[in-house]
C-alpha positions as CSV (number, residue, x, y, z in Angstrom):
1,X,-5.5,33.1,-22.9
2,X,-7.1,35.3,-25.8
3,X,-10.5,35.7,-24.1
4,X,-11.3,36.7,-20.6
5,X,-10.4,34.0,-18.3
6,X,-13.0,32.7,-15.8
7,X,-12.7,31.7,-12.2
8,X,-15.4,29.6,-9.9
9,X,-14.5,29.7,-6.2
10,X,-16.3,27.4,-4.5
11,X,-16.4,26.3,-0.7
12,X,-18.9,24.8,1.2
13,X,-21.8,27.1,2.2
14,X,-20.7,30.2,0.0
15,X,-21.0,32.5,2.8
16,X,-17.2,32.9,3.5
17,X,-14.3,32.2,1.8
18,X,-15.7,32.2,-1.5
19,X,-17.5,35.2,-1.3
20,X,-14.3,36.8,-0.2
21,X,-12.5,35.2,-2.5
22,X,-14.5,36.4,-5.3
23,X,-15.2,40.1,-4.3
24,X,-11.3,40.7,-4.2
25,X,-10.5,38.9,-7.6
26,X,-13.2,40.8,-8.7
27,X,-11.6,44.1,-7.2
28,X,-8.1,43.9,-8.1
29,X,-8.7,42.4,-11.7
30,X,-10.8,45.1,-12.9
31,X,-13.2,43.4,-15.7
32,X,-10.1,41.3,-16.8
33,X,-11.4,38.2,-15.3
34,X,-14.6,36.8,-15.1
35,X,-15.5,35.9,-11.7
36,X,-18.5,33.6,-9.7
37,X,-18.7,31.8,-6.3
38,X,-20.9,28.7,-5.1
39,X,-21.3,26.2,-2.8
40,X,-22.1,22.5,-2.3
41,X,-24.5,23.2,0.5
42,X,-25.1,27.1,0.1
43,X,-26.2,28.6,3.2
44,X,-29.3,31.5,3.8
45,X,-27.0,34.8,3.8
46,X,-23.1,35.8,4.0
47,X,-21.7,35.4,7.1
48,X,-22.0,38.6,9.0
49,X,-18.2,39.0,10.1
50,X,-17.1,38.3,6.3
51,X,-19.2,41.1,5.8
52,X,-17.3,43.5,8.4
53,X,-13.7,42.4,7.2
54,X,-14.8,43.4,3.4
55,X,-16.5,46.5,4.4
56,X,-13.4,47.3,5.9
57,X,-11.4,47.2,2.6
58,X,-14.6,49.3,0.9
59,X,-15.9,46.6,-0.5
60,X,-19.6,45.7,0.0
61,X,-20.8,42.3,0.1
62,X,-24.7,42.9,1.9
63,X,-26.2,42.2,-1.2
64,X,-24.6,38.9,-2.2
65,X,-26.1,35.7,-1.7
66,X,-25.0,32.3,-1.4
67,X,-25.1,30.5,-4.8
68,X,-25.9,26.6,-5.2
69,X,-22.7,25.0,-7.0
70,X,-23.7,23.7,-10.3
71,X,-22.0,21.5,-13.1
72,X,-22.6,24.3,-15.4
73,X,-20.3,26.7,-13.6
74,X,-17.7,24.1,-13.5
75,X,-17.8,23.3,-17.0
76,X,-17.9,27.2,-18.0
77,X,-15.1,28.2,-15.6
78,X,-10.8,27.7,-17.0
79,X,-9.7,27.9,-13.1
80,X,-12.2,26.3,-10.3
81,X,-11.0,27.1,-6.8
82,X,-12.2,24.8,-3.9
83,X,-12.3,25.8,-0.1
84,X,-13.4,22.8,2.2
85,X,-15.8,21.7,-0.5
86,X,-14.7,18.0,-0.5
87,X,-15.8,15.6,-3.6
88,X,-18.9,17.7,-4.0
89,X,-17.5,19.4,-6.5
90,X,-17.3,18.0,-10.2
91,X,-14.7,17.4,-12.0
92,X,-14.6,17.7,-15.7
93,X,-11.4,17.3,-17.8
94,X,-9.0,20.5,-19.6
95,X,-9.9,22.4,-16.3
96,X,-7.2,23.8,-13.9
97,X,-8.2,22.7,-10.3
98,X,-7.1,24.3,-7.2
99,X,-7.6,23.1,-3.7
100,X,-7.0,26.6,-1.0
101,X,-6.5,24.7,2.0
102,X,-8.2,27.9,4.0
103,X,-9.6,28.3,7.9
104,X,-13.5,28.2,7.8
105,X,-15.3,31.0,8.9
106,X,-18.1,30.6,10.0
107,X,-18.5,30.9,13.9
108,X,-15.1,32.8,14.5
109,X,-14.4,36.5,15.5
110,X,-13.8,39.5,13.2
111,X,-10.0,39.5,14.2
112,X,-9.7,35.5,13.2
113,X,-11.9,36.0,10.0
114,X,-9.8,39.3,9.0
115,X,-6.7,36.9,8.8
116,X,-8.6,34.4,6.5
117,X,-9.3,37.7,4.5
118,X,-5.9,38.6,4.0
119,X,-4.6,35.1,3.1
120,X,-7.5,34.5,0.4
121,X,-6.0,38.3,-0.9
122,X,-2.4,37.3,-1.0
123,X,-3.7,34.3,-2.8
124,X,-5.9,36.1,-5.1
125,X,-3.2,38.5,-6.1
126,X,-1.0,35.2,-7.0
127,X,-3.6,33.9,-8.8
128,X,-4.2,37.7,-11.3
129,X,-0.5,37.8,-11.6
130,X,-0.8,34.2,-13.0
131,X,-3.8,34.7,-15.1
132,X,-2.9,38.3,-16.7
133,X,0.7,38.8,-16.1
134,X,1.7,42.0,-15.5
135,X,-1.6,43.3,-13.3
136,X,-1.3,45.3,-10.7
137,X,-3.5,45.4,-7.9
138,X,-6.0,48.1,-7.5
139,X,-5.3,50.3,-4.2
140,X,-8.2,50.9,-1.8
């Protein structure tokens, strides 16, 4: 790709997976990938434990809020990334669609939601290497 490449992560109430997903692309790409998140049915805030397991890598997600998935972010994004999200995401042709078959959240303990963390990261690192080959990951 000759311009940035853009990624939409998308799961259900964007208060989890994507968020996570999102704040580490975001992270270990450094500006070399555009980045966004939504969900179908966005909830009020991020889940409180996502926020723990981020904070524990230094990164701060407090101030994000759950985003309403539109068919403009799909259209403008080359990779969309769906977590749980079902048919509620659109589908428009040329785009490269990935389905992260990931453990929801919402409702389950730091420990269990630090795992999801660190499987959306190993993911996410796939994903960068793929994208802008020869990337490394940003250290903590």
């Amino acid at each position: 790709m000759s311009r940035t490449p853009e990624v939409l992560f998308v799961c259900v109430h964007n208060a989890g997976r994507s968020q996570m997903a999102a704040a580490l692309l975001q992270h270990h790409a450094q500006g070399k990938v555009a980045v966004r998140s939504a969900g179908s049915a966005p909830a009020e805030t991020v889940n409180p434990a996502v926020l723990t397991v981020m904070s524990e890598l230094g990164l701060d997600l407090s101030n994000e809020v759950p985003k309403k998935l539109t068919t403009d972010a799909v259209d403008a994004a080359d990779v969309v990334i769906t977590m749980g999200c079902g048919d509620a995401c659109p589908v428009f042709p040329g785009k490269r669609y990935l389905d992260w078959e990931l453990t929801d959240p919402a409702g389950k303990s730091v420990d269990e939601v630090r795992q999801v963390r660190d499987d959306i990261e190993r993911r996410v690192l796939d994903l960068l290497a793929e994208l802008i080959p020869g990337t490394e990951p940003v250290d903590r």
